[in-house]
N, C-alpha and C positions, 0 to 999 in steps of 0.2 A: 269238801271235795278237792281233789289237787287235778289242776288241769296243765297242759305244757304248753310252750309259749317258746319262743325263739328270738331273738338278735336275729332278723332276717338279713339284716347287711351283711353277717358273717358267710352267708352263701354268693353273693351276688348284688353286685350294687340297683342290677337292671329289677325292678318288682316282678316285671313274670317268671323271670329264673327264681328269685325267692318265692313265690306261689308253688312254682310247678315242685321245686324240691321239698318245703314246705306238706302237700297234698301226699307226695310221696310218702314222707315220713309218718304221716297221717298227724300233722301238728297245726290246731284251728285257727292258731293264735299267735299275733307277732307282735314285738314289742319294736315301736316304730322309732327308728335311730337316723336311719336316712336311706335315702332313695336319688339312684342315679349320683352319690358322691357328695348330694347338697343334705347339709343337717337337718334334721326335722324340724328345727327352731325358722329355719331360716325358708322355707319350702313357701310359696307364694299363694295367696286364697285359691286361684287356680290350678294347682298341684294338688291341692290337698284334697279339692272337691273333686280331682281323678283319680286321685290315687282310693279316696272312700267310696270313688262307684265303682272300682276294679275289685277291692276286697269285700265288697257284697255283693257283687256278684259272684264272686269264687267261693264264697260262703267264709271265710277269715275275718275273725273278730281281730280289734288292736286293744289287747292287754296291760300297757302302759304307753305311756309317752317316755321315748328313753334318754330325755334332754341331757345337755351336759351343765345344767344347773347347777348355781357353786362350784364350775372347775374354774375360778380365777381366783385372783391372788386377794384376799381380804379386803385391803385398799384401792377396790377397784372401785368406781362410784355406784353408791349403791341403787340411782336410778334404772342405770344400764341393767343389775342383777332385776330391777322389777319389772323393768318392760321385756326384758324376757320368758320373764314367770307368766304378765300375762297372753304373752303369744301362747306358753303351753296350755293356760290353762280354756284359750279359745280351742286349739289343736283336743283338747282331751274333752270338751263341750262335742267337737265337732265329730267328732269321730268315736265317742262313744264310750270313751276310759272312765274310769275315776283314779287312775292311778301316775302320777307323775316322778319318775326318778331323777331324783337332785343329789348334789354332795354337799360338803360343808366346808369349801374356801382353803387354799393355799395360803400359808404366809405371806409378805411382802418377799419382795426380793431380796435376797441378803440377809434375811431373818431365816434361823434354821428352827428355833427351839420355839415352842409356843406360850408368851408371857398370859398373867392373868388379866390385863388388856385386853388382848386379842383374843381371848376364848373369851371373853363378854362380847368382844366386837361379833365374833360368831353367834353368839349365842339370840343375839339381839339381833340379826339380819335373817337368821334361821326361824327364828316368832316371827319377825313381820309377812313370813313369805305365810309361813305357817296360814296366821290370820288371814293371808288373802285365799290363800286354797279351803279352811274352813269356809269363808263366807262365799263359797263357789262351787261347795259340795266336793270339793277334790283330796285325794290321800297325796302326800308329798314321799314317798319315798325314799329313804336316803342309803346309800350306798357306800358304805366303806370301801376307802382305796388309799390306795399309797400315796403318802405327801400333804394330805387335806386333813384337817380337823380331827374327823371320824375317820381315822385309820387304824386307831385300835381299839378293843373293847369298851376298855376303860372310859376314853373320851367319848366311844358312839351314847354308852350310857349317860354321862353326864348332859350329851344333848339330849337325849331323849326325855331323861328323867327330869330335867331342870324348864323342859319346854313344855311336857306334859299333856298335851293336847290329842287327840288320837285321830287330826288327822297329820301329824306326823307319825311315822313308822319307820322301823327297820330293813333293807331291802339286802338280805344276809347271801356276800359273796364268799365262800370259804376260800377259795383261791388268791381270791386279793388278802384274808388271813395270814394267810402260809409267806405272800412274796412281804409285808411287815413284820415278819418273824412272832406273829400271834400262833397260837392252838386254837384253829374253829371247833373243832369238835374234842372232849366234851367244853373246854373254856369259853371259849366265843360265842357258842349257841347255847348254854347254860346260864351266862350273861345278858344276852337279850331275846332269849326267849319270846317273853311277856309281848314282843314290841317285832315281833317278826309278824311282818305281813306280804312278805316276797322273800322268793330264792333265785339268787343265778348258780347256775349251773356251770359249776368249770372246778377242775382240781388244778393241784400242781406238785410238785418233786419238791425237797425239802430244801433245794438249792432256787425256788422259785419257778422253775419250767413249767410250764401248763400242759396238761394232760388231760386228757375224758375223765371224767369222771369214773372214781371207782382205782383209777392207777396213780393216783399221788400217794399224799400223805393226810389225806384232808378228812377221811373217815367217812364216805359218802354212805356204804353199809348204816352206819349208827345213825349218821345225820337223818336219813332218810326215814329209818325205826322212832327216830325220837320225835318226829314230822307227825309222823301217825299215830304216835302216841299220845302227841297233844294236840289230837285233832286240827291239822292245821287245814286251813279251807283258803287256798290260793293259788299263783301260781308258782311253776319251776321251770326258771324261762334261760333255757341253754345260749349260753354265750362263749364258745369254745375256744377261740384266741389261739387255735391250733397253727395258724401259718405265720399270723402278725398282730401285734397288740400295741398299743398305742393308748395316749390319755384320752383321747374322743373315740377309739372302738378297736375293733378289732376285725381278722378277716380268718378264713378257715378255707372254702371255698364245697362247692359241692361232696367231693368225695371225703374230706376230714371230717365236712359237717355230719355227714352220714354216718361215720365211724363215731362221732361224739353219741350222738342221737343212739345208736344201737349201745351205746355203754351205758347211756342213763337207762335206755327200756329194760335193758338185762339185769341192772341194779333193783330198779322197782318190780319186775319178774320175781327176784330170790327174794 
């Protein structure tokens, strides 16, 4: 079953504006990135525990944790990357996820090219999280983007393939595609296929501009076809990056968001 999910901060930093637009859209499910401006990572036990009596009572499941897991620079100490892991993976206990999105680490600074070093250093901080999210019931998500490890096919594969475990998975942006100079569709999602257990939702122009879904170049039509052709049973959780995008999120605000949302419904409509 494909069910839809949302980047609720893309509406509104304040949670009842994301609810009320959210209900609008008739969308059950938000992928929780931040609230009121503060990171989901960083939201205090008492935040958390109101913000999960506000979205059951509104009836709004939380679809993933949308951390910014692995956006630092490789050589970051790799304490700091676990004691953040485990804050998500209390936040995805707490609130009712199994699904955590992470990335796979920046270079050092001044390092542009990735040596076979450093894709071991990846390789081996990306297991350890791995093993802490298996022994915690949790899927780790990972997200190709621009600048990090997994930014193109090729390398999402070699983590995946080389780590093997399934509770890491692919969380397939076609849009972040497009702004690395990849082909999502059919290249990218013909590549990891296998290993796709999340979609965001966002296109872009061939010059990298983001656009709704369905007016890039990204092939939402196919993508969407080849979803259901291989039974894909998860979510499509709209991240529209229509007003501002940024490495920790992006913003849209009501009215764009509404324009994204009606381009994805109309996609899955034809």
């Amino acid at each position: 079953m494909i069910r839809l999910s949302a980047f609720a901060d893309e509406i509104s930093p304040r949670l009842d504006e994301q609810i009320a637009v959210l209900r609008a859209e008739r969308i059950e499910y938000l992928d929780l990135r931040s609230v009121d401006g503060v990171n989901v990572l960083d939201l205090t036990d008492s935040q958390v525990a109101e913000i999960k009596e506000t979205l059951e009572a509104e009836g709004v499941g939380v679809a993933a944790i949308g951390s910014p897991l692995g956006k630092v620079p490789i050589d970051t100490p790799l304490d700091e990357s676990l004691a953040r892991l485990e804050r998500a993976l209390y936040l995805a206990r707490t609130l009712g996820t199994r699904s955590i999105r992470i990335f796979s680490f920046y270079p050092p600074a001044g390092e542009e090219a990735w040596t076979a070093a450093r894709r071991d250093e990846v390789i081996s901080r990306v297991r350890i999280m791995t093993e802490r999210a298996r022994a915690a019931g949790v899927v780790l998500v990972h997200e190709n983007d621009t600048g990090l490890y997994g930014d193109t096919a090729e390398r999402c594969v070699d983590l995946l393939r080389t780590i093997d475990d399934p509770h890491l998975r692919a969380a397939f942006d076609p849009a972040n595609f497009i702004q690395c100079g990849e082909e999502p569709y059919p290249a990218a999602y013909n590549a990891l296929r296998q290993w796709i257990s999340y979609v965001h939702v966002k296109d872009a122009q061939s010059d990298g501009q983001v656009v709704p879904a369905g007016r890039g170049v990204a092939r939402w039509p196919e993508i969407l076809r080849a979803l259901r052709q291989d039974g894909y049973d998860g979510f499509l959780a709209l991240e529209p990056h229509l007003q501002a995008g940024g490495p920790y999120g992006g913003f849209s605000g009501p009215a764009l968001f509404h324009e994204a949302s009606r381009a994805l419904r109309d996609l899955m409509a034809s």
